[in-house]
MDTraj code that builds the backbone (N, CA, C; nanometers):
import mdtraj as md
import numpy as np

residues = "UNK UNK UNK UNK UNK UNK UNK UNK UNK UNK UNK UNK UNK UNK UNK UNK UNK UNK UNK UNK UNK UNK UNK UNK UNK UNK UNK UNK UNK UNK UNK UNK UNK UNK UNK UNK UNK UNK UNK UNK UNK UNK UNK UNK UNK UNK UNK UNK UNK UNK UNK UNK UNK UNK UNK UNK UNK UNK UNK UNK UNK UNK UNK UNK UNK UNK UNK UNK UNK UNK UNK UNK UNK UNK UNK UNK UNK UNK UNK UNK UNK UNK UNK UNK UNK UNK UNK UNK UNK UNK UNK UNK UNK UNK UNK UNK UNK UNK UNK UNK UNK UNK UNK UNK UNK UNK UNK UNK UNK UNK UNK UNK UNK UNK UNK UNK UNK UNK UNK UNK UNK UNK UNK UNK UNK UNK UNK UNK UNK UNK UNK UNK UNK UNK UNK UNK UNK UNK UNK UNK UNK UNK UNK UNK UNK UNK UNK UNK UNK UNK UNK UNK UNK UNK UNK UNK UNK UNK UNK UNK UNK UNK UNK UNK UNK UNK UNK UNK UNK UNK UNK UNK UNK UNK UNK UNK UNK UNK UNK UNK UNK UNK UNK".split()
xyz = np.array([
    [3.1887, 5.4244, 8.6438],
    [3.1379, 5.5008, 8.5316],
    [3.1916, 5.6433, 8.5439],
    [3.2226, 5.7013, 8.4013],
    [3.2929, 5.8191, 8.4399],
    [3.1403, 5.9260, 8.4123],
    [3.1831, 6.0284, 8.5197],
    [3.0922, 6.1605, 8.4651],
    [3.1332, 6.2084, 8.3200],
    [2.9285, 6.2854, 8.2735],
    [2.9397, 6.3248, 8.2072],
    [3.0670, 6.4115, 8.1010],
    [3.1079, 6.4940, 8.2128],
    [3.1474, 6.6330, 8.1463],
    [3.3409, 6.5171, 8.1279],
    [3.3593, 6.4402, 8.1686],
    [3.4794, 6.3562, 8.1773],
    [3.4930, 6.2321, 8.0165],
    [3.3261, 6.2192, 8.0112],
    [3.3058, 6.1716, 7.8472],
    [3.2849, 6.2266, 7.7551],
    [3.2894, 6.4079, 7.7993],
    [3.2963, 6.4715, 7.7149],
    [3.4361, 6.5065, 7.6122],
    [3.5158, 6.5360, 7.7440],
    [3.6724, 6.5470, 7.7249],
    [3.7177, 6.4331, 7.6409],
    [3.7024, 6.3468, 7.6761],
    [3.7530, 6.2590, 7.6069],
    [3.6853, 6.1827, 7.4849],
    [3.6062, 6.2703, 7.4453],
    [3.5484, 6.2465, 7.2839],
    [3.3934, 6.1675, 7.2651],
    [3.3525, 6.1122, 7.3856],
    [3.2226, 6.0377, 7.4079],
    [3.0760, 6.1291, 7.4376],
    [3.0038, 6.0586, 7.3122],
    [2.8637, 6.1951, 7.3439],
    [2.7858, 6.0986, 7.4920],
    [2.7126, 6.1842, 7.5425],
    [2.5842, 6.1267, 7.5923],
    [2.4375, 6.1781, 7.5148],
    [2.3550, 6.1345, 7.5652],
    [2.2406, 6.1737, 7.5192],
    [2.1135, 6.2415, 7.5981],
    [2.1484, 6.2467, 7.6775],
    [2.0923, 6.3147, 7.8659],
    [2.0920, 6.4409, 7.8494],
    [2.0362, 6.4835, 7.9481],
    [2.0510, 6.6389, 7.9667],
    [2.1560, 6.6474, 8.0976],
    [2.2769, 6.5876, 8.1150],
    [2.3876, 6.6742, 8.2306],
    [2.3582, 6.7945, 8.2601],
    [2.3266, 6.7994, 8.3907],
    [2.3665, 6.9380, 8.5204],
    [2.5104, 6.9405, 8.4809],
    [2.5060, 7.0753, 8.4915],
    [2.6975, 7.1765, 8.5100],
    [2.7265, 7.0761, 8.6485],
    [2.8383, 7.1627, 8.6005],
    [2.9070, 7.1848, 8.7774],
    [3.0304, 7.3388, 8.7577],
    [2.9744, 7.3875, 8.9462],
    [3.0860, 7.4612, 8.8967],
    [3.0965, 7.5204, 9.0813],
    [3.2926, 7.5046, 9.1012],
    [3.2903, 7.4867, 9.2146],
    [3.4121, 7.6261, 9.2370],
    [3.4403, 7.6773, 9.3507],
    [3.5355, 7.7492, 9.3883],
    [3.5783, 7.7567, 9.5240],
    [3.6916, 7.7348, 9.5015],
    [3.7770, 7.7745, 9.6665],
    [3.8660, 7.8515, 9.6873],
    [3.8806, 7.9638, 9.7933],
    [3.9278, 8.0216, 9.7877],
    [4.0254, 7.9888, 9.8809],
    [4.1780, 8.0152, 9.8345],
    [4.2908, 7.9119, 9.9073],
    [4.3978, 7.9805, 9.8575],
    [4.5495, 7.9597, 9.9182],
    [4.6531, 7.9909, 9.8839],
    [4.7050, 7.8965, 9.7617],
    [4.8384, 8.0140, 9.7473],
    [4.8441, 7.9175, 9.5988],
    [4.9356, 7.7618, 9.6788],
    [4.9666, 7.7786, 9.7756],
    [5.0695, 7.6682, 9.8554],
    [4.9673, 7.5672, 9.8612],
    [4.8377, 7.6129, 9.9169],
    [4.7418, 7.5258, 9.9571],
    [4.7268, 7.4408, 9.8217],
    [4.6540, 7.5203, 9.6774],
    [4.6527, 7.4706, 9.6001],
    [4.7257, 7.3829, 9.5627],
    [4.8854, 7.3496, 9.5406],
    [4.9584, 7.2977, 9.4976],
    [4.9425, 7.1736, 9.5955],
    [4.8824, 7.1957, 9.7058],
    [4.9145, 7.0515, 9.8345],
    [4.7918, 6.9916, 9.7669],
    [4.6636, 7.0436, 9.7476],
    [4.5518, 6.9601, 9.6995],
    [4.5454, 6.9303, 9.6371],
    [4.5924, 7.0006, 9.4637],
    [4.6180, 6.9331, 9.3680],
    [4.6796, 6.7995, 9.3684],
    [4.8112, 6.7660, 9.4428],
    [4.8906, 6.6772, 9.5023],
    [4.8149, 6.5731, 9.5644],
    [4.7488, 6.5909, 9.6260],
    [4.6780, 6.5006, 9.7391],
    [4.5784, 6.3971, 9.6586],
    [4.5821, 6.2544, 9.7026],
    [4.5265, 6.1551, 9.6541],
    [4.3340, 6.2423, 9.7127],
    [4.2591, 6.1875, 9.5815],
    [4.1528, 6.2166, 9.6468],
    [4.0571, 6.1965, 9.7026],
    [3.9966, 6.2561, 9.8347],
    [3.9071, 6.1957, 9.9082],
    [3.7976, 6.1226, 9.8478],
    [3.7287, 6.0962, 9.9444],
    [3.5957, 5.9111, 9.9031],
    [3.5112, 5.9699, 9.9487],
    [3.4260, 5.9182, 9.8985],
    [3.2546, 5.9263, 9.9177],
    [3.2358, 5.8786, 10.0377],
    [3.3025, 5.7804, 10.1368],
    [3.2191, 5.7263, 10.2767],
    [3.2998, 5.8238, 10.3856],
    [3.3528, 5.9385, 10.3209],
    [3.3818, 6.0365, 10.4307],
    [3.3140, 6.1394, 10.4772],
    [3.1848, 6.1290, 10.3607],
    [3.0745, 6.1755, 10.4611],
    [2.9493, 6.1529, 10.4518],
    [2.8817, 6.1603, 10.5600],
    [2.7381, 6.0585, 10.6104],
    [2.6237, 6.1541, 10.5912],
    [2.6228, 6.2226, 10.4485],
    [2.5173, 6.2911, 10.4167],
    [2.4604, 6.2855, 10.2601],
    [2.4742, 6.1797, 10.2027],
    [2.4647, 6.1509, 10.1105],
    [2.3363, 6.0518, 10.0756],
    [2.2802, 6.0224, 10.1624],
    [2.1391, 5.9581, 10.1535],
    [2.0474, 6.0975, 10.2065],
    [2.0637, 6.2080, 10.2860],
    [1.9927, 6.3146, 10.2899],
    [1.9932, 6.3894, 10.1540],
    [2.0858, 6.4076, 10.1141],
    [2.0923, 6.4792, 10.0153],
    [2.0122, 6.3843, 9.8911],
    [1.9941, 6.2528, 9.9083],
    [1.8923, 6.1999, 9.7721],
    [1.7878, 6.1733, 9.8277],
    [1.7117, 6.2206, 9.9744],
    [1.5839, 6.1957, 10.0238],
    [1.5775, 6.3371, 9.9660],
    [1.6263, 6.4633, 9.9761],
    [1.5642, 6.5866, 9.9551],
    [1.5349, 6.6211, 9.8089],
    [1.5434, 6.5198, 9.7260],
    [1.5293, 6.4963, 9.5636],
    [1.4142, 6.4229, 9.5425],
    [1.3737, 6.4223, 9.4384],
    [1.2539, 6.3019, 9.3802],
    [1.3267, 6.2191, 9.2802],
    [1.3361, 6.0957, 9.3626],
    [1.4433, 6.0053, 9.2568],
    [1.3465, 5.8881, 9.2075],
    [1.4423, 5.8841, 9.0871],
    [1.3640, 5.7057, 9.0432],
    [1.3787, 5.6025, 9.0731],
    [1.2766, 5.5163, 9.1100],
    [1.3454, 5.3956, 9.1590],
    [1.3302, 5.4055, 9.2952],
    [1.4187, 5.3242, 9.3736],
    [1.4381, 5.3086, 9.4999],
    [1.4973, 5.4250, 9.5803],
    [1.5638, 5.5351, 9.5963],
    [1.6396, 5.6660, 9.5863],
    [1.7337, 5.6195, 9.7003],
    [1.8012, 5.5104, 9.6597],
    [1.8583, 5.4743, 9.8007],
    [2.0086, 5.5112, 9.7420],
    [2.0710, 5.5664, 9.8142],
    [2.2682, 5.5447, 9.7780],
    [2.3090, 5.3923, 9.7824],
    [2.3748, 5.3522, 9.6515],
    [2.3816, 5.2174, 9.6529],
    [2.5367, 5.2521, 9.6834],
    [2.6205, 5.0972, 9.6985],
    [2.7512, 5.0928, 9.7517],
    [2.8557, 5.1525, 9.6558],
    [2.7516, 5.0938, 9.5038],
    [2.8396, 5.1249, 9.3888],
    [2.8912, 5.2650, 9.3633],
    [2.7584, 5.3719, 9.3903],
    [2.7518, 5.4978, 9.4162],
    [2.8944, 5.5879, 9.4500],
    [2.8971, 5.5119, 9.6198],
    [3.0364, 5.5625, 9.7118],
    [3.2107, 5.5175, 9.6309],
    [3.1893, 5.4457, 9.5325],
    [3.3650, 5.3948, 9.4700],
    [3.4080, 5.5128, 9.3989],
    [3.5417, 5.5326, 9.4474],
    [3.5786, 5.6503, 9.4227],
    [3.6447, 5.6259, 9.2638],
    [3.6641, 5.7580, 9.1521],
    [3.6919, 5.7783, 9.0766],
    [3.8326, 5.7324, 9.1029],
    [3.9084, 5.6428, 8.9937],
    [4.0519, 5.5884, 8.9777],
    [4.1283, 5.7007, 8.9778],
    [4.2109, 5.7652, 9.0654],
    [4.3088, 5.8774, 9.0049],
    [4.4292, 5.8515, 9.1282],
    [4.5504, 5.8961, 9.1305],
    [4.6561, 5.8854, 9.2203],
    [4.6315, 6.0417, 9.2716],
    [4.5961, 6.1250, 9.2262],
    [4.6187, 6.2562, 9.2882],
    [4.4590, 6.3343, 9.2231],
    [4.4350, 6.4430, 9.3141],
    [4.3329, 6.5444, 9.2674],
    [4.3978, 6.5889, 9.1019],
    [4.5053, 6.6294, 9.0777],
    [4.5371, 6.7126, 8.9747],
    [4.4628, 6.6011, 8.8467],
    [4.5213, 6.4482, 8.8917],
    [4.4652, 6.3469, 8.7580],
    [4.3608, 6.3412, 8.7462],
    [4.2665, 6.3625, 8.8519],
    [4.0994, 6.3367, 8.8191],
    [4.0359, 6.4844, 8.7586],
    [4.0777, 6.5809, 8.8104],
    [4.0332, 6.7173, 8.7571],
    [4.1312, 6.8032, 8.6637],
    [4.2222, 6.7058, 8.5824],
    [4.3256, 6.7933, 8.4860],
    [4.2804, 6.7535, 8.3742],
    [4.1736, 6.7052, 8.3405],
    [4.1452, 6.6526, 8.2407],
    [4.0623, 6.7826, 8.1666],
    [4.1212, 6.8047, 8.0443],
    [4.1012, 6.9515, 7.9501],
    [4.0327, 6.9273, 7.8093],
    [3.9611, 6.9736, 7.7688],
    [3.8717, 6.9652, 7.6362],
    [3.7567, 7.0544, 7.6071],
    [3.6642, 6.9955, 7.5463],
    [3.5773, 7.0736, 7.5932],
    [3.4861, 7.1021, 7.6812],
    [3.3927, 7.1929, 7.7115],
    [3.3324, 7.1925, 7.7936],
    [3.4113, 7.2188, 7.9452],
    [3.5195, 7.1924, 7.9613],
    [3.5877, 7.2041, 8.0769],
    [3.6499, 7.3160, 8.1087],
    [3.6945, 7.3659, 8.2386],
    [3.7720, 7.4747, 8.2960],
    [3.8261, 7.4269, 8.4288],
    [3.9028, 7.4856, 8.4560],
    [4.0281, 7.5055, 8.5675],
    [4.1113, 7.5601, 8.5742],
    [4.1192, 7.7036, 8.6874],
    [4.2265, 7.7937, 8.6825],
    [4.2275, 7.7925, 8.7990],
    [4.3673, 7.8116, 8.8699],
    [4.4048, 7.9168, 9.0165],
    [4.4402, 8.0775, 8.9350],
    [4.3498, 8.1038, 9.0359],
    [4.3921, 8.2432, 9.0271],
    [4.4347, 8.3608, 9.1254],
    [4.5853, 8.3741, 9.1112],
    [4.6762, 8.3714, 9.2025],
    [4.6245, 8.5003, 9.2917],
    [4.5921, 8.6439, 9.1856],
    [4.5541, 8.7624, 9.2735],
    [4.4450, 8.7376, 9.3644],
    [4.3158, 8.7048, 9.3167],
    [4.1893, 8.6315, 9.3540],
    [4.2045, 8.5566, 9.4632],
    [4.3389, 8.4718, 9.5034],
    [4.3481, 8.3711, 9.5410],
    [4.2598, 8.2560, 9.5558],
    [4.2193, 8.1811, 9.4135],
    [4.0535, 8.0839, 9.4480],
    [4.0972, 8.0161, 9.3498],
    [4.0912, 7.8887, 9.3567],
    [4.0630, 7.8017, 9.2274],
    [3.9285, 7.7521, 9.2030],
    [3.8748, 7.8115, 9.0505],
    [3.7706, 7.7424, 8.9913],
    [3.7577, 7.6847, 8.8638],
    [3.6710, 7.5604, 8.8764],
    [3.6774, 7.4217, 8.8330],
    [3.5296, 7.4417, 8.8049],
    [3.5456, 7.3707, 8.6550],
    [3.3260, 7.3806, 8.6341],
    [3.3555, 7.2837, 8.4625],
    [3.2529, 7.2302, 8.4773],
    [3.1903, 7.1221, 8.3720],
    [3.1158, 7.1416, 8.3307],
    [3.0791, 7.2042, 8.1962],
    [2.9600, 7.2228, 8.1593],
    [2.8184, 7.1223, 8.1447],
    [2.8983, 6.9654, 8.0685],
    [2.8019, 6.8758, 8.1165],
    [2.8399, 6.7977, 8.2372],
    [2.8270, 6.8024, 8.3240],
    [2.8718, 6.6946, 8.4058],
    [2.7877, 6.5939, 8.4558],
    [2.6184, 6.5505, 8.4773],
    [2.5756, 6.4251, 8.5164],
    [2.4522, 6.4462, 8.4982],
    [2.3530, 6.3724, 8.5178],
    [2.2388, 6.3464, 8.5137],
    [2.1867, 6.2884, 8.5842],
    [2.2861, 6.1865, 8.6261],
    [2.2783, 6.1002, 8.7463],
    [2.3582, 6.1449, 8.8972],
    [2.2650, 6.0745, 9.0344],
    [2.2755, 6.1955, 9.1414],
    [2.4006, 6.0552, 9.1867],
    [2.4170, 5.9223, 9.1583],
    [2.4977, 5.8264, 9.2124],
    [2.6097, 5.8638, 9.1504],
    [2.5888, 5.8833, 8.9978],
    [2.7084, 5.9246, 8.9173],
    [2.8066, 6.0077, 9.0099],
    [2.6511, 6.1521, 8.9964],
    [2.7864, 6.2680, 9.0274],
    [2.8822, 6.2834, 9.1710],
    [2.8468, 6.1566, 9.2771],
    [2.8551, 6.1683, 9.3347],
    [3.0667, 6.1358, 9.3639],
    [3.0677, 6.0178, 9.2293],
    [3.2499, 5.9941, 9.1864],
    [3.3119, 6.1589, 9.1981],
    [3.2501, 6.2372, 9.1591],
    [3.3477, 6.3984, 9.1732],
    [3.3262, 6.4844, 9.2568],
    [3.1775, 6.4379, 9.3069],
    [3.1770, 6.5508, 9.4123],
    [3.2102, 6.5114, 9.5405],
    [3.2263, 6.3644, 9.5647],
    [3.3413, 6.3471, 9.6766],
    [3.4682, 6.3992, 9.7143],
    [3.5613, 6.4001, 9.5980],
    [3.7007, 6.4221, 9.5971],
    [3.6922, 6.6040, 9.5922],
    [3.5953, 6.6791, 9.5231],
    [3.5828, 6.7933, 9.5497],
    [3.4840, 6.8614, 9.6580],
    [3.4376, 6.7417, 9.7686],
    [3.4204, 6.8352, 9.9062],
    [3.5360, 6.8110, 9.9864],
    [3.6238, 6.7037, 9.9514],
    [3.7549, 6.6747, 10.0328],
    [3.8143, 6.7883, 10.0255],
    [3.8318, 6.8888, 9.9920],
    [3.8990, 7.0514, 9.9484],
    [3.8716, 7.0972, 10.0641],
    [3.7503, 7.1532, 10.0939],
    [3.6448, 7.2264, 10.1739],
    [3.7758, 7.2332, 10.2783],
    [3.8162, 7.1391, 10.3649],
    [3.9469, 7.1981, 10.4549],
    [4.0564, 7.3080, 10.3869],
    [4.1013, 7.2781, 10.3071],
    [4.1676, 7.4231, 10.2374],
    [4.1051, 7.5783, 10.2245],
    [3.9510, 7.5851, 10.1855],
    [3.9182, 7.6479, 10.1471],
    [3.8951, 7.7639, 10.3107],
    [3.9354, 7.8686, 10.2767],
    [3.9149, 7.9666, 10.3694],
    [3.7869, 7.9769, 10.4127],
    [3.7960, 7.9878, 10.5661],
    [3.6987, 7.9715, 10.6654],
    [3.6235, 8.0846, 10.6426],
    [3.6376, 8.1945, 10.6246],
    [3.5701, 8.3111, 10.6301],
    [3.5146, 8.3486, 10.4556],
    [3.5517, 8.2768, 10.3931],
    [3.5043, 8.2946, 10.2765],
    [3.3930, 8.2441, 10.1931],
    [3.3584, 8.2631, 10.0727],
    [3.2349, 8.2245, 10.0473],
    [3.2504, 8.0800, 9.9385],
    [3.3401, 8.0073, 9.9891],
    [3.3784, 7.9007, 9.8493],
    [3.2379, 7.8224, 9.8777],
    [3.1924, 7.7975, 9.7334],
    [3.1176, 7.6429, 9.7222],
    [3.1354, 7.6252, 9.6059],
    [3.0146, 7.4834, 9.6010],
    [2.9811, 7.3678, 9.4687],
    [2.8621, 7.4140, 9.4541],
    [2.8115, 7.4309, 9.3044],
    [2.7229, 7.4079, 9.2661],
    [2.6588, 7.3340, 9.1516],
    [2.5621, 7.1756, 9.1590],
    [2.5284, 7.1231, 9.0546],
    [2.3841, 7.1712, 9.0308],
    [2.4101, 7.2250, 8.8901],
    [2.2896, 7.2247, 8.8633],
    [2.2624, 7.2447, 8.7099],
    [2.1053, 7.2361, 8.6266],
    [2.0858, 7.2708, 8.4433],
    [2.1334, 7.4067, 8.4265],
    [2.2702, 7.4247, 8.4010],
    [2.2572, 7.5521, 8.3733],
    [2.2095, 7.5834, 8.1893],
    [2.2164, 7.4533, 8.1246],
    [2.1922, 7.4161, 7.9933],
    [2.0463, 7.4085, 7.9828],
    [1.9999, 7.3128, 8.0262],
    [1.8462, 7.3021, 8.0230],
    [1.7281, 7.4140, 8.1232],
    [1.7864, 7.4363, 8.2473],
    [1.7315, 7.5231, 8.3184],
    [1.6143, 7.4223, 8.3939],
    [1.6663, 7.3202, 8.4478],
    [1.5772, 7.2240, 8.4992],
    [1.5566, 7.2150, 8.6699],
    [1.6788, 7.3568, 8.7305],
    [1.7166, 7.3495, 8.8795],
    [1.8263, 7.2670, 8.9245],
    [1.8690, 7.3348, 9.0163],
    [1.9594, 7.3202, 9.1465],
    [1.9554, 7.1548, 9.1707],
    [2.0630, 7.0512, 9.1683],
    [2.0709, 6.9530, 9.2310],
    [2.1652, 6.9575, 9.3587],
    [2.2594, 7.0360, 9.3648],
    [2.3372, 7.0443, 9.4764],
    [2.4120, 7.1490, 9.4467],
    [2.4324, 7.2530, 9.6210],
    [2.4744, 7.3338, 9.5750],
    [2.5487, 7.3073, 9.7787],
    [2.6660, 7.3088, 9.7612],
    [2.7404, 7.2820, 9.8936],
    [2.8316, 7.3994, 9.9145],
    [2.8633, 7.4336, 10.0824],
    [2.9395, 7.5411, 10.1319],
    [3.0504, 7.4268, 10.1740],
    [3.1522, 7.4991, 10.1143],
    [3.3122, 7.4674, 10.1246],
    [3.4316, 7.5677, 10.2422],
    [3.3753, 7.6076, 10.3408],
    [3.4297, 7.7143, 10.4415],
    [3.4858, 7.5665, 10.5652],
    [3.5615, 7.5271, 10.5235],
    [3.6726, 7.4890, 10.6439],
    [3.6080, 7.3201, 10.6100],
    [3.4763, 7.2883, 10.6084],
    [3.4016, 7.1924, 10.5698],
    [3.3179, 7.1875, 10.4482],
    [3.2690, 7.0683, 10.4178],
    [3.1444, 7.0620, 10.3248],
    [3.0642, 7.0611, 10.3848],
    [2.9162, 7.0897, 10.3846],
    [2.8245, 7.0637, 10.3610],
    [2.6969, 7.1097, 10.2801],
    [2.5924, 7.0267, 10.2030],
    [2.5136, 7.0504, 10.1567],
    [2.4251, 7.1512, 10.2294],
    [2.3862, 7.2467, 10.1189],
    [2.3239, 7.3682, 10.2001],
    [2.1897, 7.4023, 10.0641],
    [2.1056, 7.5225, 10.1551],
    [1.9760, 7.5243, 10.0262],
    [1.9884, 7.5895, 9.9300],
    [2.0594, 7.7167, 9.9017],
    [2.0896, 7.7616, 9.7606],
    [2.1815, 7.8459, 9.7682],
    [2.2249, 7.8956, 9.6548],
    [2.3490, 8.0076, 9.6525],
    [2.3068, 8.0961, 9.6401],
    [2.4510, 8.1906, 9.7113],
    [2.3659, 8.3498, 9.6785],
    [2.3550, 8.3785, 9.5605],
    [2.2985, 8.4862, 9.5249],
    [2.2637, 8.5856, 9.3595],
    [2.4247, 8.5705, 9.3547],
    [2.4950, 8.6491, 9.4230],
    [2.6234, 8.6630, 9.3512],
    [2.7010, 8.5048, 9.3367],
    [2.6824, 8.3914, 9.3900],
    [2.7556, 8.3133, 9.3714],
    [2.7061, 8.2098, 9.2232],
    [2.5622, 8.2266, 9.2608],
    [2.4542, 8.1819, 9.1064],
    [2.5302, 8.3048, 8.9833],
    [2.5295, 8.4265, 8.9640],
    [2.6151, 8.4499, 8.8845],
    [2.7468, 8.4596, 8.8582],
    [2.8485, 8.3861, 8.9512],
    [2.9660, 8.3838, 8.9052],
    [2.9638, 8.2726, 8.8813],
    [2.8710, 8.1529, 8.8609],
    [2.9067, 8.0422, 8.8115],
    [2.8313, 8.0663, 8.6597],
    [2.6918, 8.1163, 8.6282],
    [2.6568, 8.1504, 8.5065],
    [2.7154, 8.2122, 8.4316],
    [2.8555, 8.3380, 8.5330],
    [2.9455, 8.3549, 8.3930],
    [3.0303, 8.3014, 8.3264],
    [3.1090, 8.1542, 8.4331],
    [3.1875, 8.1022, 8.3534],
    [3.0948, 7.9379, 8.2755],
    [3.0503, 7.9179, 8.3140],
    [2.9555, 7.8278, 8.2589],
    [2.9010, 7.9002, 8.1006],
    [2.8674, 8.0484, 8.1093],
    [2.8197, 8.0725, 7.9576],
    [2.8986, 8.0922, 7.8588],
    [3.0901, 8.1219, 7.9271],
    [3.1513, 8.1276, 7.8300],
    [3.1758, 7.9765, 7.8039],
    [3.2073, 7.8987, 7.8859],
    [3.1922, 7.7686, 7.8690],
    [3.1173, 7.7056, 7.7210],
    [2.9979, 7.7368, 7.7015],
    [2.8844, 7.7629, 7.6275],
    [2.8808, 7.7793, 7.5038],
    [2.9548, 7.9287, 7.4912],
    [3.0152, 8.0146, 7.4012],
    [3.1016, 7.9415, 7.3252],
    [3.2255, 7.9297, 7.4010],
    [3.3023, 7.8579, 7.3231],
    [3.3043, 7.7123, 7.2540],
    [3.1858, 7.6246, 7.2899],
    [3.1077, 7.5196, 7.2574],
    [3.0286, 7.5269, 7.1180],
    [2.9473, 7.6729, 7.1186],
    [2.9080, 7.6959, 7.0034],
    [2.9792, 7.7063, 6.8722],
    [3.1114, 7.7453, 6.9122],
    [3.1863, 7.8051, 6.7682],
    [3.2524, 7.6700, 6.7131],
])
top = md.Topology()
chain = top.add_chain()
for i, resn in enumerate(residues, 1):
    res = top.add_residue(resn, chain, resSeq=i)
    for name in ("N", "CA", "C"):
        top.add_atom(name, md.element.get_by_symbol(name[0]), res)
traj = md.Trajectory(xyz[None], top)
């Protein structure tokens, strides 16, 4: 099943309320070009993905099913995250040196979102060790809270919230996101 913000692009409504997403790494542009390149990582590369849906109130059983972990069809990062329309963004930005990537709708579902946010903690090795890259899913539409918000410094992992400044550099590109949705 594809994420939200991926049936957006390609012309399909949902009817849900989708969590954003909106992620940044800060990396060379060499680096960039190798990850873009690079087939993308899987969901069973890392063993924190049933913590991360015990620390939720899920429906149902809240278990990670197998179906969950199948990775999104793409030959390279660039095919799964080059996909442009609305609601979508992706820039390197060369002075900055960081690429950021954000979906305005992207899921509702925590198995769903889990097809993109695999292949985008596979990054987290690129992303400069000393820097402040992460992911963050969360309503930035509805205002319903934080579903995941992960540190990308040499590794992934799920962590408890972002700073003020990293919560507003994703609310600014998420509102133009928004913006340009409205018109």
């Amino acid at each position: 099943m594809l994420v939200a913000g991926l049936w957006t692009a390609v012309g399909q409504v949902q009817a849900s309320e989708p969590s954003s997403l909106y992620f940044r790494c800060n990396m060379t542009a060499a680096q960039y070009a190798e990850v873009k390149a690079a087939p993308p990582g899987g969901a069973p590369a890392f063993d924190d993905w049933q913590q991360w849906f015990d620390s939720h109130g899920m429906y149902g059983p809240g278990k990670v099913r197998s179906e969950d972990l199948r990775p999104l069809v793409a030959r390279n990062l660039r095919e799964l995250v080059g996909v442009t329309g609305w609601g979508t963004y992706s820039e390197y930005d060369e002075k900055a040196g960081a690429w950021r990537f954000a979906l305005l709708q992207f899921s509702d579902n925590y198995g769903e979102m889990i097809s993109l946010l695999a292949p985008l903690r596979s990054v987290a090795p690129y992303c400069a060790a000393d820097s402040d890259s992460f992911m963050l899913v969360y309503s930035y539409i509805w205002g319903n809270g934080d579903d995941a918000y992960l540190t990308l410094n040499g590794r992934s992992q799920f962590a408890k919230a972002p700073t003020p400044a990293q919560r507003q550099e994703a609310d600014a590109v998420l509102a133009e996101l928004f913006k340009a949705a409205q018109r």
